[in-house]
C-alpha positions in Angstrom: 65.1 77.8 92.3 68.7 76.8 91.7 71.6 78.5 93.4 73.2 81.3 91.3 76.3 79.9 90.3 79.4 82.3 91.7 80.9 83.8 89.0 85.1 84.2 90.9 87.1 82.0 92.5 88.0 81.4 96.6 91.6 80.5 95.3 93.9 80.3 92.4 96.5 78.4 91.3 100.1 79.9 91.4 103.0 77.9 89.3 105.3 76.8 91.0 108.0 78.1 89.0 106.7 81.8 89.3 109.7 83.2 91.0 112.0 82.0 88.7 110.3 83.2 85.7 112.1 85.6 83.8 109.7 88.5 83.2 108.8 87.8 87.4 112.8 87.8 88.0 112.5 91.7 86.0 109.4 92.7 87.6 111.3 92.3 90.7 114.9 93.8 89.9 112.8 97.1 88.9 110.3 97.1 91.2 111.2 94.7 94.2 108.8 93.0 96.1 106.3 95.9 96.3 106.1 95.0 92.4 105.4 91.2 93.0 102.8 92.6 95.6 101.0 94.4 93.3 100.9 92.2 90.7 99.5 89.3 93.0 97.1 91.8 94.9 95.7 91.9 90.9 95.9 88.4 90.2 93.5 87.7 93.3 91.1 90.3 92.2 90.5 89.3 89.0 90.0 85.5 90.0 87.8 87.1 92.8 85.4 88.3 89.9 86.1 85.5 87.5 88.4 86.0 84.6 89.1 89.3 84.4 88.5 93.0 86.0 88.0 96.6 84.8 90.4 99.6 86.0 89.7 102.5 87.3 91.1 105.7 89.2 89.3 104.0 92.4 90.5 101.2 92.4 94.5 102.6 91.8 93.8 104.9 94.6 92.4 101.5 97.3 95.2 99.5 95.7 97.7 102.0 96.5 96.2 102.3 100.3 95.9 98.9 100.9 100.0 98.5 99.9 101.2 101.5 101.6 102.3 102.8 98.1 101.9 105.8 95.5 99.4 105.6 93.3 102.1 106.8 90.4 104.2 103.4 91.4 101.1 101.6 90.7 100.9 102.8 87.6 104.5 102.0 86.6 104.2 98.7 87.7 101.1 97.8 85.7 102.9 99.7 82.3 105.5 96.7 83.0 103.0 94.0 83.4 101.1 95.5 79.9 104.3 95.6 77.5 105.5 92.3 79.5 102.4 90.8 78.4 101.8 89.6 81.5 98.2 91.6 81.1 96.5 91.8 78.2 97.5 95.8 76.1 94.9 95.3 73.5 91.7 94.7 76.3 93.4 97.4 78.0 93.3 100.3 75.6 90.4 99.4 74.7 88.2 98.4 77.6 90.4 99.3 80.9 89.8 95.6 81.3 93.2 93.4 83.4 93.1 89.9 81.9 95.4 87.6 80.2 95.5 84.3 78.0 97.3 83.4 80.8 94.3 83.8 83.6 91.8 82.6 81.5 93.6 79.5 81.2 94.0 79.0 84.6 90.5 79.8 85.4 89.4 77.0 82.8 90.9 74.5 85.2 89.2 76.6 88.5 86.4 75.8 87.4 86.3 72.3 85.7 84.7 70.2 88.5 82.0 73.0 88.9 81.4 73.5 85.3 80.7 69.4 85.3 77.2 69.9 86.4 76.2 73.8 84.9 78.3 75.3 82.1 80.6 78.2 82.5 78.9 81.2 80.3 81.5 83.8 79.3 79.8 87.5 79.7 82.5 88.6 77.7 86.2 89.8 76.8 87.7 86.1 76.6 90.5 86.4 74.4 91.0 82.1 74.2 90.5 80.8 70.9 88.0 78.1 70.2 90.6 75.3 70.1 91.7 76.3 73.4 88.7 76.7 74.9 87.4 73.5 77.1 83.6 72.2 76.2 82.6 73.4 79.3 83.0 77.3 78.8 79.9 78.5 76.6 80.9 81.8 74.4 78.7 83.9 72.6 80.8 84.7 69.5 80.0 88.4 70.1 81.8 88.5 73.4 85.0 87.8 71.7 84.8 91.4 71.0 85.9 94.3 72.7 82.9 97.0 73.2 84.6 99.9 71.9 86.9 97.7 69.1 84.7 95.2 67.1 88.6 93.1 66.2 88.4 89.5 67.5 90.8 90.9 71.1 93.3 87.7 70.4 93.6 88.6 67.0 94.7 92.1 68.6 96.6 90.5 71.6 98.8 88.5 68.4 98.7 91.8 65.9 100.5 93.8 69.5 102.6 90.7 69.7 104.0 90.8 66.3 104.7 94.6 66.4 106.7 94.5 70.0 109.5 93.8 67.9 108.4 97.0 65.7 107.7 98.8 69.4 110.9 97.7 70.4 113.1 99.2 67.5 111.0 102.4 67.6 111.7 102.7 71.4 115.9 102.1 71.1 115.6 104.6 68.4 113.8 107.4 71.0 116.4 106.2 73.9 119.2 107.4 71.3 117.4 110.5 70.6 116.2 111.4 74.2 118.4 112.7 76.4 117.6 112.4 80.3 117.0 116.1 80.9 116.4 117.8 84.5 114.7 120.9 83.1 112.2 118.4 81.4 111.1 117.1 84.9 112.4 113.7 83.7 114.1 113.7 86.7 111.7 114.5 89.0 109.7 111.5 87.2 112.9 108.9 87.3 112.7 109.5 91.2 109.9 108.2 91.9 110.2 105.1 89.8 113.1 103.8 91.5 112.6 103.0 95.1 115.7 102.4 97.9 115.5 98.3 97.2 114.8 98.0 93.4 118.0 96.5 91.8 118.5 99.1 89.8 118.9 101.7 92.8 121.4 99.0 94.7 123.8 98.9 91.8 123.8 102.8 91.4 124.7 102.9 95.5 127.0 99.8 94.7 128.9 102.2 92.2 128.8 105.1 94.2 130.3 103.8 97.2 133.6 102.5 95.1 133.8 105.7 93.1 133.6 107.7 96.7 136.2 104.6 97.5 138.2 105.4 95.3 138.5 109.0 94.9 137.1 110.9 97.7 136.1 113.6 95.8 134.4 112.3 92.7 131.3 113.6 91.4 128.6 111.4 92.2 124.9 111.8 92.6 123.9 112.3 95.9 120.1 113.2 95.8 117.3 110.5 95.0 116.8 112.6 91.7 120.3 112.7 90.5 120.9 108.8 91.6 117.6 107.8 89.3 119.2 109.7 86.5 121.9 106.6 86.7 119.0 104.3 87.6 118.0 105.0 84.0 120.8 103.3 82.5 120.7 100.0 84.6 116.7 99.8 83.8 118.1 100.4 79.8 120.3 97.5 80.0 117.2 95.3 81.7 114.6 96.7 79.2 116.1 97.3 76.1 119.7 95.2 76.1 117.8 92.5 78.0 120.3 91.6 79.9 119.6 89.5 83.0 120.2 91.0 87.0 122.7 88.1 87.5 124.8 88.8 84.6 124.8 92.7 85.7 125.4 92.1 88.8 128.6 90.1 87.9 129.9 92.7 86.2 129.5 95.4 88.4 131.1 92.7 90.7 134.2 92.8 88.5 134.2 96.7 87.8 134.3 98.0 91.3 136.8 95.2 92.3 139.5 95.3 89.4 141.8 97.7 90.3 141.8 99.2 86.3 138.3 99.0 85.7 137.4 100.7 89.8 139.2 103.7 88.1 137.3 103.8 84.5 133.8 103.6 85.2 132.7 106.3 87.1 128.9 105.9 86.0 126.2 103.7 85.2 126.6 105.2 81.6 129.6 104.2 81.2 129.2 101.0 82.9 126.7 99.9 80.1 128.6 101.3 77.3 131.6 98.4 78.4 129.2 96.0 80.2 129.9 93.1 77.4 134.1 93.6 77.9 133.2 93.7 81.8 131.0 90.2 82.0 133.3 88.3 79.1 136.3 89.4 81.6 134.3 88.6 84.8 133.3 85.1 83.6 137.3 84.4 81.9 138.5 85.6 85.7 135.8 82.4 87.1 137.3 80.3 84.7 140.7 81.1 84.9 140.1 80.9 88.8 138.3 78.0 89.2 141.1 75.8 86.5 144.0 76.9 89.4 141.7 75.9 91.9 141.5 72.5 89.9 145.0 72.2 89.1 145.9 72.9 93.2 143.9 70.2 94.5 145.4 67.3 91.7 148.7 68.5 92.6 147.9 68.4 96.6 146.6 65.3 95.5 149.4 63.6 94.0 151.3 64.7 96.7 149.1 63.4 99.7 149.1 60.4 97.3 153.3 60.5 97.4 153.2 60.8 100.9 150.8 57.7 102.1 153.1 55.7 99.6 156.1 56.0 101.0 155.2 56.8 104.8 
């Protein structure tokens, strides 16, 4: 009788280049490494079980254990890694099923040199196209669909694709309507979304300390629920504005270090509302510095020059 083949993997491949992606460079600023953590912790059980896994309130509640962290965390983290596309929406909302064109991908090559002598037979949810699919994986056309959703799941996966752009006009449109509101709970909710070491809570205590720097007295937000209410706006300028954490951190850089702008912005509200004048004036000051900088050292050169001349 022959072995059953094993339907996971005992290792993955991870790009090189992982760190530096962008969406992994966000996942991080938001959620620090406890975000990378989770979303690796994921990775490994889904190649543990093959191509993909199905959620459930069990499994949040052992994630969250085995990381030390709240299960409501977990949730925000995998809401990122869904509208990041980093995890499949449309399987998702459908199924509860964590995969990705991605993983599958990946997976192919897992399993190439095994699939040489038995084929790989897909049990379902495989969202690859037949053109991208390698000779080796055999898929019953019915398991490209979904078992609540009979929609080809790529076709979906591209159809959620297409209307991100329509998701993200409707979602600017709500930020200008909704205000952050304590009496909602909003607050209570923003506080535990930002923890001490996510980028956006280090730029709020970077602001903070040079308004109290400043002026001794200002108003600032002391309690974790009042300093994620200014959280909010450094996540909107990652999310929505998309900028990147290097150029934000430049400009904060420049705020709470020129002497006009250390006296304007007093929040992260207003911080984004002149972010572009505070980066273009940031990057000018670089230039501006670094062409002195140049012009010193050819004039200590010509000099030095001069010197050896004559001497």
């Amino acid at each position: 009788m022959p072995r059953q083949q094993k339907p996971g993997l005992s290792y993955f491949p991870l790009d090189v280049d992982f760190f530096t992606d962008n969406k992994i460079r966000i996942l991080r600023a938001r959620f620090g490494n406890n975000g990378i953590a989770v979303y690796i912790y994921l990775l490994c059980e889904i190649y543990k079980k093959g191509y993909y896994m199905e959620w459930n309130d069990d499994f949040k509640f052992i994630l969250a254990a085995d990381l030390n962290l709240s299960d409501g965390f977990i949730e925000q983290v995998l809401t990122f890694l869904l509208e990041r596309s980093l995890l499949d929406s449309t399987l998702f909302k459908s199924d509860t099923i964590l995969t990705s064109p991605g993983i599958q991908k990946r997976y192919q090559l897992a399993v190439k040199e095994r699939a040489k002598k038995t084929p790989v037979v897909i049990k379902g949810f495989w969202l690859l196209e037949a053109d991208e699919t390698e000779p080796f994986i055999k898929v019953n056309p019915s398991f490209h669909s979904s078992r609540k959703n009979e929609d080809n799941s790529r076709k979906n996966n591209d159809n959620s694709r297409k209307n991100d752009t329509k998701k993200s006009k409707e979602k600017k449109s709500k930020e200008k309507e909704i205000k952050v509101n304590k009496e909602s709970g909003v607050a209570a909710e923003a506080a535990t979304m930002f923890t001490p070491d996510s980028f956006e809570m280090i730029c709020v205590n970077t602001l903070i300390h040079s308004c109290l720097e400043g002026f001794p007295g200002s108003r600032v937000p002391v309690t974790d629920e009042e300093k994620s209410q200014w959280c909010v706006h450094i996540e909107r300028m990652l999310r929505i504005d998309h900028r990147t954490p290097e150029q934000i951190r430049a400009a904060l850089e420049y705020a709470v270090t020129n002497q006009f702008w250390k006296a304007n912005i007093r929040s992260t509200k207003k911080f984004r509302e002149k972010f572009e004048t505070l980066y273009m004036q940031s990057q000018s000051g670089r230039t501006a510095d670094a062409t002195l900088t140049a012009k010193n050292n050819f004039t200590f050169f010509i000099l030095f020059s001069s010197f050896l001349l004559f001497y």
